[in-house]
C-alpha positions as CSV (number, residue, x, y, z in Angstrom):
1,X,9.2,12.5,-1.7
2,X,11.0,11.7,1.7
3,X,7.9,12.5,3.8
4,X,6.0,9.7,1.6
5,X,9.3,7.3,1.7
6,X,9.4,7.1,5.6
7,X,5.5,7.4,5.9
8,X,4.6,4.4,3.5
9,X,6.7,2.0,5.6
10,X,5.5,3.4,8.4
11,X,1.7,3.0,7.8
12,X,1.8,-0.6,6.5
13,X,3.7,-1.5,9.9
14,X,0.6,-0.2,11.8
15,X,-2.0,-1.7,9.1
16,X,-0.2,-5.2,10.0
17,X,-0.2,-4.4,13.6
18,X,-3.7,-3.6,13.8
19,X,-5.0,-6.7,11.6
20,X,-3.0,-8.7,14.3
21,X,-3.8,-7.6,17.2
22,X,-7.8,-6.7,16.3
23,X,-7.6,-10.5,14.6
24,X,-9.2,-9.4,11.4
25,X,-7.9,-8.4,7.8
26,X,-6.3,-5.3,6.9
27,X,-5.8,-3.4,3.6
28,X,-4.1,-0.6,2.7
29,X,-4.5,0.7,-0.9
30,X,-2.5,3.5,-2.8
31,X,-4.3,5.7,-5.6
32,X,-2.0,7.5,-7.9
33,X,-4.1,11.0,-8.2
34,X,-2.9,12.5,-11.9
35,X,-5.6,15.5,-11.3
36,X,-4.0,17.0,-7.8
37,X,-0.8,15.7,-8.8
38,X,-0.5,13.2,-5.5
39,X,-0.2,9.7,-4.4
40,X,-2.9,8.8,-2.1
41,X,-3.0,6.1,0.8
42,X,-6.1,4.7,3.2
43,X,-6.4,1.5,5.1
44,X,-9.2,-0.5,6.1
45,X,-10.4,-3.4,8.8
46,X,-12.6,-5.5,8.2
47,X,-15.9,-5.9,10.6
48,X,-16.0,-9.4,10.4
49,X,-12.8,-10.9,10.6
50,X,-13.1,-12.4,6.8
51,X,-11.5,-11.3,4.0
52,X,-14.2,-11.0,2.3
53,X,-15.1,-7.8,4.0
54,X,-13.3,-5.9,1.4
55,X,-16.5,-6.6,-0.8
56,X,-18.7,-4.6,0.5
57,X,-18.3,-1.1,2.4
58,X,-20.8,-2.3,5.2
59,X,-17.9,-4.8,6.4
60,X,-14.9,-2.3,6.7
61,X,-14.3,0.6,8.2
62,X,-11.8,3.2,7.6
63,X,-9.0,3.2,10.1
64,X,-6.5,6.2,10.6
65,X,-6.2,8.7,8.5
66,X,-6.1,9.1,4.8
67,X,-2.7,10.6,3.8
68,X,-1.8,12.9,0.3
69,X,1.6,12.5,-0.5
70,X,2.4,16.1,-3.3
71,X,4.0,15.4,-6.3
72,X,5.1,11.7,-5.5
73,X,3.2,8.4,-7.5
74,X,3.1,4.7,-6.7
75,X,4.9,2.9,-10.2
76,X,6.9,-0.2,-11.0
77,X,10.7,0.4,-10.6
78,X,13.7,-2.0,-11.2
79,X,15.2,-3.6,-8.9
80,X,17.8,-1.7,-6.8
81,X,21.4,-3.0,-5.1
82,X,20.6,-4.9,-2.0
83,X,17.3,-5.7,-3.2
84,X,15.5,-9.2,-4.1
85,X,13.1,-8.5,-6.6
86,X,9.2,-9.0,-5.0
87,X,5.8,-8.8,-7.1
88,X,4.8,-5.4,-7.9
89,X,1.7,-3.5,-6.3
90,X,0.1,-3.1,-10.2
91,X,0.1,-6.5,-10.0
92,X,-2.6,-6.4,-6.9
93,X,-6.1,-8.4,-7.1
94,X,-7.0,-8.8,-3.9
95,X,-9.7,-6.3,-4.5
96,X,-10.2,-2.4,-4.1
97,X,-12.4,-0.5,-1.6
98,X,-13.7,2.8,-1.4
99,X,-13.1,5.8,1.3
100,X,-14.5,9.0,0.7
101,X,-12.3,11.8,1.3
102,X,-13.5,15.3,1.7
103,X,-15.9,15.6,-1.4
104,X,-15.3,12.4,-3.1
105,X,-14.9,9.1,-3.0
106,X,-11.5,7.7,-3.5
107,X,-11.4,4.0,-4.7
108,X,-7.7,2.4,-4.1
109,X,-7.2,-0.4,-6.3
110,X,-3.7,-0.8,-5.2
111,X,-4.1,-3.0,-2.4
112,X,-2.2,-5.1,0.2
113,X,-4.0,-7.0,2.1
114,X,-3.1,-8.1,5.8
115,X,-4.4,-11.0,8.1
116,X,-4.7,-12.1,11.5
117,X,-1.4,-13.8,11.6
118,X,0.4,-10.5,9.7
119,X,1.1,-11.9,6.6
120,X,0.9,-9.9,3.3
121,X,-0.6,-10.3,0.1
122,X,-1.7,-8.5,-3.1
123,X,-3.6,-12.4,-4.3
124,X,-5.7,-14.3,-2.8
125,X,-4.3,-17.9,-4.6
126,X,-0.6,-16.8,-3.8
127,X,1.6,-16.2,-1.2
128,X,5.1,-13.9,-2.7
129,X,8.4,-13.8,-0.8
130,X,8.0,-9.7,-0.7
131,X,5.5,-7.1,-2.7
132,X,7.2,-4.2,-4.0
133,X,5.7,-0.7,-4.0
134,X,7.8,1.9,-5.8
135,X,7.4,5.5,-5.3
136,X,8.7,8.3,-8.2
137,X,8.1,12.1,-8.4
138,X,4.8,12.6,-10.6
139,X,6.1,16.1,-11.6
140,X,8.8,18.2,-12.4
141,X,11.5,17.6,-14.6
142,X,12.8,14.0,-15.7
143,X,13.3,11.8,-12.8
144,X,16.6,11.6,-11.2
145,X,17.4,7.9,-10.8
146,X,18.5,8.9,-7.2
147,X,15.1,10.1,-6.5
148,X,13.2,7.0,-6.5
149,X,12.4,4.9,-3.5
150,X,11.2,1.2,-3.4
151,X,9.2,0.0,-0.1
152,X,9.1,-3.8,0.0
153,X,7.1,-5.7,2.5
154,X,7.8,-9.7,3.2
155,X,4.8,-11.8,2.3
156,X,5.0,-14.0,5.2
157,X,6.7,-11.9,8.3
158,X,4.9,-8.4,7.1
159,X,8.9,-7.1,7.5
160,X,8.7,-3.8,5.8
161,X,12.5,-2.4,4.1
162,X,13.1,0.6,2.3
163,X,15.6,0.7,-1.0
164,X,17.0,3.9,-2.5
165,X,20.2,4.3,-4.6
């Protein structure tokens, strides 16, 4: 759960970075794997510098490496002290892309997208103040209100804060 807490922030700092400083779009989509019991995360960059390029596979490209997180899952969560409430990752329709990972294909339909300019969104016809992604243990016993984690990242700065009780 920590690993995945401190990596999630992590990773959607360098997706942002990399969309900047490459000057093309960015996404980096979560996949809540029930069957092996893991939350899964890969990012993308476009070929072309549009966002379109999330439409077809021939116009992104993987970048770095997907990451399996054991036992944690992406869900909605309430809104914690210290914390403005954003729009939830569920709520995502930016589109979803396909990586394959080992064997098979993963297809992440949890997605924030980044641009050129490092802003962040889950919608193409809005722009949110921040976009929450909440991250629970998927197993074990009931969950401990002190074991969830919420990562939010600001729309329009890309400024990535991590929330825990």
């Amino acid at each position: 759960m920590n690993r995945a807490v401190y990596d999630v922030p992590m990773l959607l700092e360098q997706a942002r970075a990399y969309a900047m400083s490459h000057n093309t779009y960015v996404w980096i989509g979560f996949y809540n794997d029930s069957a092996n019991q893991r939350l899964t995360v890969g990012a993308i960059a476009g070929t072309t510098g549009a966002s379109a390029d999330i439409n077809s596979a021939s116009t992104y490209y993987p970048i770095g490496k997907i990451q399996n997180y054991p036992h944690v899952s992406v869900q909605q969560i309430d809104a914690m002290a210290g914390m403005t409430p954003g729009e939830d990752i569920s709520n995502s329709n930016i589109g979803s892309f396909t990586v394959k990972t080992g064997a098979a294909p993963v297809t992440f339909e949890q997605v924030i997208q980044f641009d050129a300019t490092g802003k962040a969104s889950i919608d193409s016809s809005s722009i949110y103040h921040s976009i929450q992604v909440g991250i629970k243990p998927s197993s074990g016993a009931a969950v401990d209100s002190k074991d969830i984690a919420a990562v939010q990242v600001v729309g329009m700065s890309g400024q990535v804060s991590i929330y825990r009780p």
